[in-house]
DRENROMI-587265 format. One record per atom (N, C-alpha, C): residue in one letter; x, y, z. Coordinates in steps of 0.1 Angstrom, whole numbers, plus 5000, padded with zeros to 4 digits. Atoms other than C-alpha are relative to their C-alpha. Last residue first. Example, Ala and Ser with C-alpha at 12.3 -4.5 7.8 and 13.67 -1.06 7.14 Angstrom:
DRENROMI-587265
S499149895000;S513749895071;S499250115008;A500949885000;A512349555078;A500950125000;
//
This chain:
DRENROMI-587265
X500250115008;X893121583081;X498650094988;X499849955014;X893721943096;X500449854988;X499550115008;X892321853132;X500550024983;X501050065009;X892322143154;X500749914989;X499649995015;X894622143180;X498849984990;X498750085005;X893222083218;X500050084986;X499549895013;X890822363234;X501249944996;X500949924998;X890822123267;X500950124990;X501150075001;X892321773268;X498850094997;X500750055009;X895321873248;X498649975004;X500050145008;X897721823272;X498649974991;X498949995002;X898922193283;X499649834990;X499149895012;X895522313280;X500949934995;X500950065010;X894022033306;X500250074990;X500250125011;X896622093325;X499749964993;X498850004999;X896722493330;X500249864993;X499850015018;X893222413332;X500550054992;X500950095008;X893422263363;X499650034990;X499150105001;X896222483378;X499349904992;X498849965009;X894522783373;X500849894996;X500450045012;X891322613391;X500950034990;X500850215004;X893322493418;X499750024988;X498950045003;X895522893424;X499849834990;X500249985015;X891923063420;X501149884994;X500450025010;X891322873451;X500149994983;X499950145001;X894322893471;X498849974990;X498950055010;X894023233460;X500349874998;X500349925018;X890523353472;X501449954990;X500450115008;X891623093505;X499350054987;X499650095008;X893923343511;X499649874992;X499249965010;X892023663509;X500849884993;X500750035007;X889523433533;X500650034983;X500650115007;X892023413557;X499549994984;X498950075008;X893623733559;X499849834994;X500249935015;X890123913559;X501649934995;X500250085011;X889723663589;X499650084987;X500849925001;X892723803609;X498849964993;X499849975012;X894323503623;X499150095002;X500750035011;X894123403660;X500450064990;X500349885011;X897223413681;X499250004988;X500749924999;X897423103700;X499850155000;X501250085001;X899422873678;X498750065010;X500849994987;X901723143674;X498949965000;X499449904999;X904223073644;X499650035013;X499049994999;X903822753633;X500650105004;X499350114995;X900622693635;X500949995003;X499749964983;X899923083627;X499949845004;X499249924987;X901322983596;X499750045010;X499450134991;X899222723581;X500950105008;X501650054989;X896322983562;X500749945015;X500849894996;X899623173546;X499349975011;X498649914988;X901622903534;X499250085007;X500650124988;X898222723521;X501150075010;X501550054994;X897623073498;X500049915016;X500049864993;X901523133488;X498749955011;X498750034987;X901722723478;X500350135007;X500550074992;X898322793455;X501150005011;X501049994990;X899423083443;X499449925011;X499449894990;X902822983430;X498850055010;X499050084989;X901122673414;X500450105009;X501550094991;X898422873395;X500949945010;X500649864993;X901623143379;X499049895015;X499049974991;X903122803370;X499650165014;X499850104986;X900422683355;X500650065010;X501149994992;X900122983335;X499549935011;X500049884989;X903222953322;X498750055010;X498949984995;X902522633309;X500550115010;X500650064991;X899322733294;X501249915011;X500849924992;X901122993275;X499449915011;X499549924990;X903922753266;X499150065004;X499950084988;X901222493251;X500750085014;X500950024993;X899622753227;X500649895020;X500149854993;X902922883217;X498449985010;X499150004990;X903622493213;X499950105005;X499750064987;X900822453194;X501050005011;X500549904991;X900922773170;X499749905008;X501049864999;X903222763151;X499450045011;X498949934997;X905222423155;X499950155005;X499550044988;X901822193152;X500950135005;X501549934993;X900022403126;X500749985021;X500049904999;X903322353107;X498950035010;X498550014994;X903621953114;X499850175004;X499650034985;X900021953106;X501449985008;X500649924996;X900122113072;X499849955015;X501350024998;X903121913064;X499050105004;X500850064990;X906322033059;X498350014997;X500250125004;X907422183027;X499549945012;X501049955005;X907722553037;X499649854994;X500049955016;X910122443063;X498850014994;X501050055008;X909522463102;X500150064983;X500150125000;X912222593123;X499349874990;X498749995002;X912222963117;X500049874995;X500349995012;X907822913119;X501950014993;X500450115009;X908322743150;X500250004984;X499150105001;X910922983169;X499349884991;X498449985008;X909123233161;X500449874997;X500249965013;X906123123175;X500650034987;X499950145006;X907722973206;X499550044985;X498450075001;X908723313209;X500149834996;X499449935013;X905323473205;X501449914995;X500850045006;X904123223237;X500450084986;X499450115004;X907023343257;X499449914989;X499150015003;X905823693252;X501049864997;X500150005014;X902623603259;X501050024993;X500450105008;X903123433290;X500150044984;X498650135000;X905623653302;X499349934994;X499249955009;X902923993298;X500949854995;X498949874995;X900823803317;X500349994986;X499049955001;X897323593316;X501150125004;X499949905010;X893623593328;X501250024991;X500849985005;X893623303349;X500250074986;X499650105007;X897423243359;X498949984997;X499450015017;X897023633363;X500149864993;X500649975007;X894123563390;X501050034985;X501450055002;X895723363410;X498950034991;X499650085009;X898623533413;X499249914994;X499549895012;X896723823425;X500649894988;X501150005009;X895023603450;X500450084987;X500350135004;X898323463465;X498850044990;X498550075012;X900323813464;X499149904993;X500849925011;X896723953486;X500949934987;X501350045003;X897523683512;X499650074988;X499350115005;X901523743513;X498349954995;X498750005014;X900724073522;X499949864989;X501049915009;X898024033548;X500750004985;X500550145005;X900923713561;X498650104995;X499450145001;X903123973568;X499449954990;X499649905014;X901124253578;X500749954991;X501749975004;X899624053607;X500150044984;X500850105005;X903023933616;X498950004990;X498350075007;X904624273621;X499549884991;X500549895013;X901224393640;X500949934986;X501350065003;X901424023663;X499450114990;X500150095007;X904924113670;X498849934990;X499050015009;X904424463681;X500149874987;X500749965010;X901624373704;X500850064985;X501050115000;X903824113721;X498950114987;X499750085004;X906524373724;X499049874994;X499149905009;X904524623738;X499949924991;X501350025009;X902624323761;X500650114985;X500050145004;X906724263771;X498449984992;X498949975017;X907424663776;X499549824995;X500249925016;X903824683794;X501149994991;X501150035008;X904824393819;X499150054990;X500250115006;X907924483828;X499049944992;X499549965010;X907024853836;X500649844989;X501349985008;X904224653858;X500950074986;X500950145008;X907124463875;X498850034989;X498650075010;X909524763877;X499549874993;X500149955014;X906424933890;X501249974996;X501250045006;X905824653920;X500050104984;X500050135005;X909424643926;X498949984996;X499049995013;X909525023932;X500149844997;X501049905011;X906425023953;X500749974991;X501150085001;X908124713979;X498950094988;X499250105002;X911324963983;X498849904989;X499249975011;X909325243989;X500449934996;X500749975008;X907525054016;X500250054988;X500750115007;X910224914030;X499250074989;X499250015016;X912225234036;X499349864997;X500049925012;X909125384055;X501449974993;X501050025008;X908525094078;X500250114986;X500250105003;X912325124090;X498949934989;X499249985010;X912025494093;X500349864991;X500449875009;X909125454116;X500950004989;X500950055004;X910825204140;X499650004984;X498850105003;X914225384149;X498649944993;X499349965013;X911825664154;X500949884993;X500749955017;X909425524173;X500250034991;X500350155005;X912225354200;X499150024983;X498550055009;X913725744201;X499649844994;X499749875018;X909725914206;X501449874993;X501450105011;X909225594233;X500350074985;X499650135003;X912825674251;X498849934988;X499149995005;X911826074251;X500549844991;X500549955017;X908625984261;X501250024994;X500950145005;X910025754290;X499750074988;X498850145009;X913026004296;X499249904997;X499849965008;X910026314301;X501049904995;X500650015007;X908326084323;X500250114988;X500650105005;X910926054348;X499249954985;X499050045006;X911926384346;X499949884996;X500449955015;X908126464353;X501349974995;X501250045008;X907826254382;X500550014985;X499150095002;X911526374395;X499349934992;X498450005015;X910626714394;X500249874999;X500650025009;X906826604416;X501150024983;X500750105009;X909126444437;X499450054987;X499950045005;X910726764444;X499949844995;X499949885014;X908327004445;X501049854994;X501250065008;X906226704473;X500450124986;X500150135004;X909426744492;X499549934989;X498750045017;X909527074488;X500749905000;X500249965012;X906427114502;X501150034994;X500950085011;X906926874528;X499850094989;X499450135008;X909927054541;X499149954997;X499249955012;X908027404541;X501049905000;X500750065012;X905327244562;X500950054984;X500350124997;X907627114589;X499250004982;X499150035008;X909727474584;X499249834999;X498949945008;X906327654593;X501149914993;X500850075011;X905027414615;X500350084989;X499550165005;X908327444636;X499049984989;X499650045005;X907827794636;X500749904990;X500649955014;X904427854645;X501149954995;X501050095006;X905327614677;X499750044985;
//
């Protein structure tokens, strides 16, 4: 009797050794199978995501070389048409005040009058030759100086229309130019009124 319960209870308990080996083999090939499915997973999400970073900084390296570029253009420009704005008031003010060229050309008609003009001629023929035509070339030249300014000046104000209609102007480049487009009108207006006599004409030598 002892012995039968004896080998009765020492085949259930290794019955119940090896179920519980089989349990745990079991459930070491399920974790084993979940770890291998997790992995195959896992490496998948982690080459996306790298993937998905480096497109977002190839898009943002895009986007600073193109604002770069952008601010680049708009220094370039700026300096440009600053330039071209100081040119206009400059000119603006010599076809006021005079140049070197005016007076130089203004001597030369001089010359060339008194060469030209005999000692018999009239006293208004001479007065003419002398010193009206040196008078007219200076104002002449001066026009010209006034004309250059003004066509620098309007060039200037009208360019960001043409260039980047939204890209405001600086307004020290404005204002520099409308200082020339100015001076450039009144240079020009009494440039004419010089050139024809209507203003500081010849005196009368009747």
């Amino acid at each position: 009797m002892g012995t039968k319960t004896v080998d009765e209870t020492g085949a259930d308990t290794g019955t119940e050794a090896q179920r519980d080996e089989q349990t745990v083999d079991v459930t070491k090939a399920g974790t084993a199978e979940a770890a291998a499915d997790e992995g195959t997973v896992i490496p998948a999400a982690a080459d996306e995501k790298p993937d998905e970073a480096d497109e977002d900084l190839d898009e943002q390296a895009d986007d600073d070389l193109a604002a770069l570029a952008d601010a680049e253009t708009a220094r370039d420009g700026g300096v440009g048409q600053g330039a071209a704005a100081v040119v206009s008031a400059a000119l603006g003010l010599v076809s006021l005040t005079g140049s070197w060229v005016a007076t130089v050309a203004a001597a030369r008609e001089t010359l060339i009058g008194q060469l030209q003009t005999s000692s018999t001629a009239s006293v208004a023929t001479q007065v003419k030759e002398v010193y009206g035509d040196a008078w007219a070339t200076t104002a002449l030249v001066g026009g010209l100086f006034a004309l250059a300014a003004l066509i620098v000046g309007v060039v200037v104000l009208v360019r960001p229309a043409f260039g980047a209609p939204g890209r405001p102007q600086a307004a020290w480049i404005k204002s520099v130019s409308w200082a020339g487009v100015s001076l450039g009108v009144v240079g020009l207006v009494l440039a004419v009124a010089k050139y024809s006599d209507i203003l500081l004409g010849l005196p009368s030598t009747s």
